[in-house]
C-alpha positions in Angstrom: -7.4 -5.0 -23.8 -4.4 -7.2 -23.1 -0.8 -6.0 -24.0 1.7 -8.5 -25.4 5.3 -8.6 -23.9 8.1 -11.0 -24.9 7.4 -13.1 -21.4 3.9 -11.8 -20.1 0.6 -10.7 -20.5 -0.5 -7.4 -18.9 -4.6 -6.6 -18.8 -5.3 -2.6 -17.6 -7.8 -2.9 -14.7 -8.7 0.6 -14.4 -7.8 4.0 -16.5 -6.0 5.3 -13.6 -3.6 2.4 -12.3 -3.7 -1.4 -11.8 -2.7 -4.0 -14.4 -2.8 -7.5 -14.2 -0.5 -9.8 -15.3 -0.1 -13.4 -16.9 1.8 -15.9 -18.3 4.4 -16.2 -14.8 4.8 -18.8 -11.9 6.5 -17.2 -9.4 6.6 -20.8 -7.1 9.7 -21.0 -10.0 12.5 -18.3 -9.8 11.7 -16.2 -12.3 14.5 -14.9 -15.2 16.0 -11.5 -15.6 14.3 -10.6 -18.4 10.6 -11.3 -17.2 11.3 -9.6 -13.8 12.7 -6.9 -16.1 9.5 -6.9 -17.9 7.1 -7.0 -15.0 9.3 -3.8 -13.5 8.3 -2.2 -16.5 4.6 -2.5 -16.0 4.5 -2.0 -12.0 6.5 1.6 -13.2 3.3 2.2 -15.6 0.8 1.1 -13.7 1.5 1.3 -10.0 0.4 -1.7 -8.8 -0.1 -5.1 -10.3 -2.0 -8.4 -9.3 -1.3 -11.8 -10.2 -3.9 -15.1 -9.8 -3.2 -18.6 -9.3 -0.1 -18.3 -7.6 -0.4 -20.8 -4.5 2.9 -20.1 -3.0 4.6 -20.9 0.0 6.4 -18.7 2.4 9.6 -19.3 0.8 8.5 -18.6 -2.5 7.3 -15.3 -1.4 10.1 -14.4 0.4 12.6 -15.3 -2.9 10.1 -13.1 -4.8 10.2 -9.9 -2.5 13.8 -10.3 -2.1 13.8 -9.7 -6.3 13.0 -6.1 -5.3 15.1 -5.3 -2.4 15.2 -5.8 1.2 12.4 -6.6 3.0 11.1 -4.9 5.9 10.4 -6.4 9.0 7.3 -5.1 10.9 7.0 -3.8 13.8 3.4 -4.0 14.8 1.5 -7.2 12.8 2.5 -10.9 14.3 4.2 -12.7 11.5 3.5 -16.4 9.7 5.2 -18.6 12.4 8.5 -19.1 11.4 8.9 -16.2 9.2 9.5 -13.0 10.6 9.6 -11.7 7.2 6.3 -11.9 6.7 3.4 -9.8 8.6 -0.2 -11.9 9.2 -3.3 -9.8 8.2 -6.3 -11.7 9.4 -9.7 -10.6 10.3 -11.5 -13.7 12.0 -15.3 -14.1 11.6 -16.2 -13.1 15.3 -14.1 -9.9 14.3 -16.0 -6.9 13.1 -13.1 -4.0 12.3 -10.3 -5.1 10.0 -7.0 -3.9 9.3 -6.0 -1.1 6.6 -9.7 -0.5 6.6 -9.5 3.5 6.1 -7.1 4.8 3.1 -3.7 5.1 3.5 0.0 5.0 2.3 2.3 2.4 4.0 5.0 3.1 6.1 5.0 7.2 5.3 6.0 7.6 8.5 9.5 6.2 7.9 12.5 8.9 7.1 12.7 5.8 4.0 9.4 5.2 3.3 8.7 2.0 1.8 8.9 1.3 -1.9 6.0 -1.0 -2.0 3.9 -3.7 0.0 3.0 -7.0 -1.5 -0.4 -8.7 -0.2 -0.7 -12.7 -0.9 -4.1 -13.7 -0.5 -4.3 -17.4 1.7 -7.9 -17.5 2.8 -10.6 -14.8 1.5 -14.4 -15.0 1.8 -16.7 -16.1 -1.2 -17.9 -12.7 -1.4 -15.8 -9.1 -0.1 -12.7 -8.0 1.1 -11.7 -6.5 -1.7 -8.9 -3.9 -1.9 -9.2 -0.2 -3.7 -6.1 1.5 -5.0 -5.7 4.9 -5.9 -3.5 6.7 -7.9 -1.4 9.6 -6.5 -0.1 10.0 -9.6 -3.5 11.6 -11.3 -4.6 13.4 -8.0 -1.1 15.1 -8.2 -1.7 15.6 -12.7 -5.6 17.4 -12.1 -4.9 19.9 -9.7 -4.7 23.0 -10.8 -1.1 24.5 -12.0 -1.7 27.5 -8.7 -2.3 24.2 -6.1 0.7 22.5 -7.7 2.2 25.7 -7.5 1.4 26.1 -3.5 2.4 22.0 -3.0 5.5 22.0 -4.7 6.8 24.8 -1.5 5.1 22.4 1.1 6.6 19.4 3.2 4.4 17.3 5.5 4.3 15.9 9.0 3.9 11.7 9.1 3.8 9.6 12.1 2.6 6.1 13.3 2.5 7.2 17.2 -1.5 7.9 16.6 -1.9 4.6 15.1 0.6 2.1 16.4 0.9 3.8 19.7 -0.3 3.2 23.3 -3.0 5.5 23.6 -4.4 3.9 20.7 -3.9 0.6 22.4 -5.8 1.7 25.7 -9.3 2.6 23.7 -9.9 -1.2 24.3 -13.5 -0.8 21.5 -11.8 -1.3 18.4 -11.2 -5.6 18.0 -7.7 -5.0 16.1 -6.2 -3.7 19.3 -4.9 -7.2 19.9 -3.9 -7.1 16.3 -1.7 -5.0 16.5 1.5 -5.7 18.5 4.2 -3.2 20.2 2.6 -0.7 21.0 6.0 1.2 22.6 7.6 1.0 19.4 5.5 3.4 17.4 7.8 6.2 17.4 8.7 6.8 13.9 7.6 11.0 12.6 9.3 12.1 9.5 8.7 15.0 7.5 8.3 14.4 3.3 8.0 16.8 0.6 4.0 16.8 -0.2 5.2 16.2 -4.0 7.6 13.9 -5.0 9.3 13.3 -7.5 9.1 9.3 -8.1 12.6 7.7 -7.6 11.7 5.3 -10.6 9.7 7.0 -13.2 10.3 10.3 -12.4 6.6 11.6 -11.8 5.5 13.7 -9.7 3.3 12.3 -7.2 1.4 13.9 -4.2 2.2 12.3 -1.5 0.0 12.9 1.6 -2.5 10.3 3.1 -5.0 10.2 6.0 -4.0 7.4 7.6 -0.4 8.9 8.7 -0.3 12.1 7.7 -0.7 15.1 10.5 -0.3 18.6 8.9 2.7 20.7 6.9 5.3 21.6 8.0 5.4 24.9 10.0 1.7 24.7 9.9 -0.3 23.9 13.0 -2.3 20.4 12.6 -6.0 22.9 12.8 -4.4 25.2 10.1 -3.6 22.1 8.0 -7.0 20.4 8.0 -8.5 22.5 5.5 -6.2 22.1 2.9 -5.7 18.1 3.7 -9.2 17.3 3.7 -9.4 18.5 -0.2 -6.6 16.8 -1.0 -8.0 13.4 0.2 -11.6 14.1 -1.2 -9.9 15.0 -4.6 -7.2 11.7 -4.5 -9.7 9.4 -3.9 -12.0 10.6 -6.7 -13.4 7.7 -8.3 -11.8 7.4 -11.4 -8.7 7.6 -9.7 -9.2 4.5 -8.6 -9.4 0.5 -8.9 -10.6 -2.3 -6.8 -9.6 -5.6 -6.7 -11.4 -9.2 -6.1 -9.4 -11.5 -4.5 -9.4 -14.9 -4.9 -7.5 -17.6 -3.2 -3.9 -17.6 -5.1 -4.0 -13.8 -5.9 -0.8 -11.3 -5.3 -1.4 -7.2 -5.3 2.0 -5.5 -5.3 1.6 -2.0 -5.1 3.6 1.1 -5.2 3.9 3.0 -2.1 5.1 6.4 -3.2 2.4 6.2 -6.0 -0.6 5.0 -4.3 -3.0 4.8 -1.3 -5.0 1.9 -0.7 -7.9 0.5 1.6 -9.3 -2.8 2.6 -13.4 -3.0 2.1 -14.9 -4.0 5.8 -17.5 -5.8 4.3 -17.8 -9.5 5.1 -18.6 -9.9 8.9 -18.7 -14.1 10.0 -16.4 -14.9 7.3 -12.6 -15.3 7.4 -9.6 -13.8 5.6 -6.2 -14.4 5.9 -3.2 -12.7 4.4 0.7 -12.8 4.2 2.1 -9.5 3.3 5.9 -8.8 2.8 7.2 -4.6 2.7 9.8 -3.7 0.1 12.2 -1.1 1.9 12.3 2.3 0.0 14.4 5.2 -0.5 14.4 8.8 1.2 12.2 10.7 -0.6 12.6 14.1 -2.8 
């Protein structure tokens, strides 16, 4: 099924999130009233994915910038001469990539981000492709006592386990060298465990395993019960799409509505990726 707008095309991916959209060249500066149209469908549907769009690093930044400012990260080297821009690559001698477990960007800001774009360079002929989730329906299919007990909670997010130094000292995992400053991973902040979406007004659980430690006031052995069925029950299949890249393609996903991981599964084969962070909003 493909819905008509005045200036696009939008094709549902899944029956969760993800749409796809037509019709636009971002390497041109698009008008108000297609960006205002495209808004409308990454509110819908959470994250969105373009093809064909070859662009250069200009022409991604003048698009990001379309959505607010951009964040400039701390721990990914960045496309030489833009700082702007963080470089995901996974070289073919490599065997662990990056974002490679699920996970929610930048949590564990006190402003989380509002969303992440990926802008695919250099992919293999066959995997590497990403999986979205919606955070929407996990939050929509518990059950009204669990959203009862959630809506009281706040949780505990930090990037010291991830970005940090003792991460950085394991020395067996091949992204150690990927990842750069390792004394600047000292961002915790504590986030209600449903939000309320800034944008559409949904309420969206908003936990993740990648960043998230335990509740608030609860001990991190005392939360792992209750975590580990929220992530079994987000990342329920039909919760869920997966995208193929293809030299050209864009993902732009919603932070506060999704998680996300990258598939680990093309060893001797290159991929290469420019990704730009949208700065968000504190959460409520």
């Amino acid at each position: 099924m493909i819905d008509d707008y005045n200036t696009i095309r939008v094709k549902p991916l899944g029956g969760a999130l993800g749409a796809e959209i037509s019709g636009i060249n971002l390497n041109e500066a698009i008008p108000d009233e297609q960006l205002t149209e495209v808004r409308q469908v990454f509110g819908q549907y959470a994250v969105i994915f373009f093809r064909n769009q070859k662009l250069t690093p200009e022409n991604e930044i003048r698009f990001a910038k379309r959505w607010g400012e951009i964040n400039t990260n701390r721990f990914f080297s960045s496309v030489e001469g833009y700082p702007q821009i963080a470089l995901v690559v996974k070289e073919p001698d490599q065997k662990n990539n990056i974002g490679g477990s699920w996970h929610t960007d930048h949590s564990y800001d006190i402003a989380p981000a509002l969303g992440s774009m990926l802008f695919a360079h250099e992919v293999p002929v066959s995997g590497g492709d990403t999986v979205f989730a919606s955070m929407y329906k996990a939050y929509d299919t518990l059950s009204d006592g669990l959203k009862s007990t959630l809506g009281n909670l706040r949780a505990r997010h930090s990037s010291v386990h991830v970005f940090g130094a003792a991460r950085a000292k394991k020395g067996n995992d091949d992204t150690v060298g990927r990842i750069k400053n390792p004394e600047a991973a000292t961002q915790e902040a504590i986030h209600p465990v449903v939000i309320i979406h800034p944008e559409t007004g949904r309420k969206s659980l908003y936990v993740n395993p990648g960043f998230t430690l335990g509740f608030e006031g609860w001990s991190d052995e005392e939360s792992k019960p209750l975590l580990e069925y929220l992530y079994a029950h987000a990342a329920r299949p039909e919760f869920t799409c997966r995208f193929q890249w293809k030299e050209g393609s864009i993902a732009f996903w919603d932070n506060r509505a999704t998680w996300h991981l990258a598939v680990n599964d093309y060893q001797g084969s290159r991929r290469m990726m420019h990704r730009i962070t949208i700065e968000g909003t504190p959460l409520s």
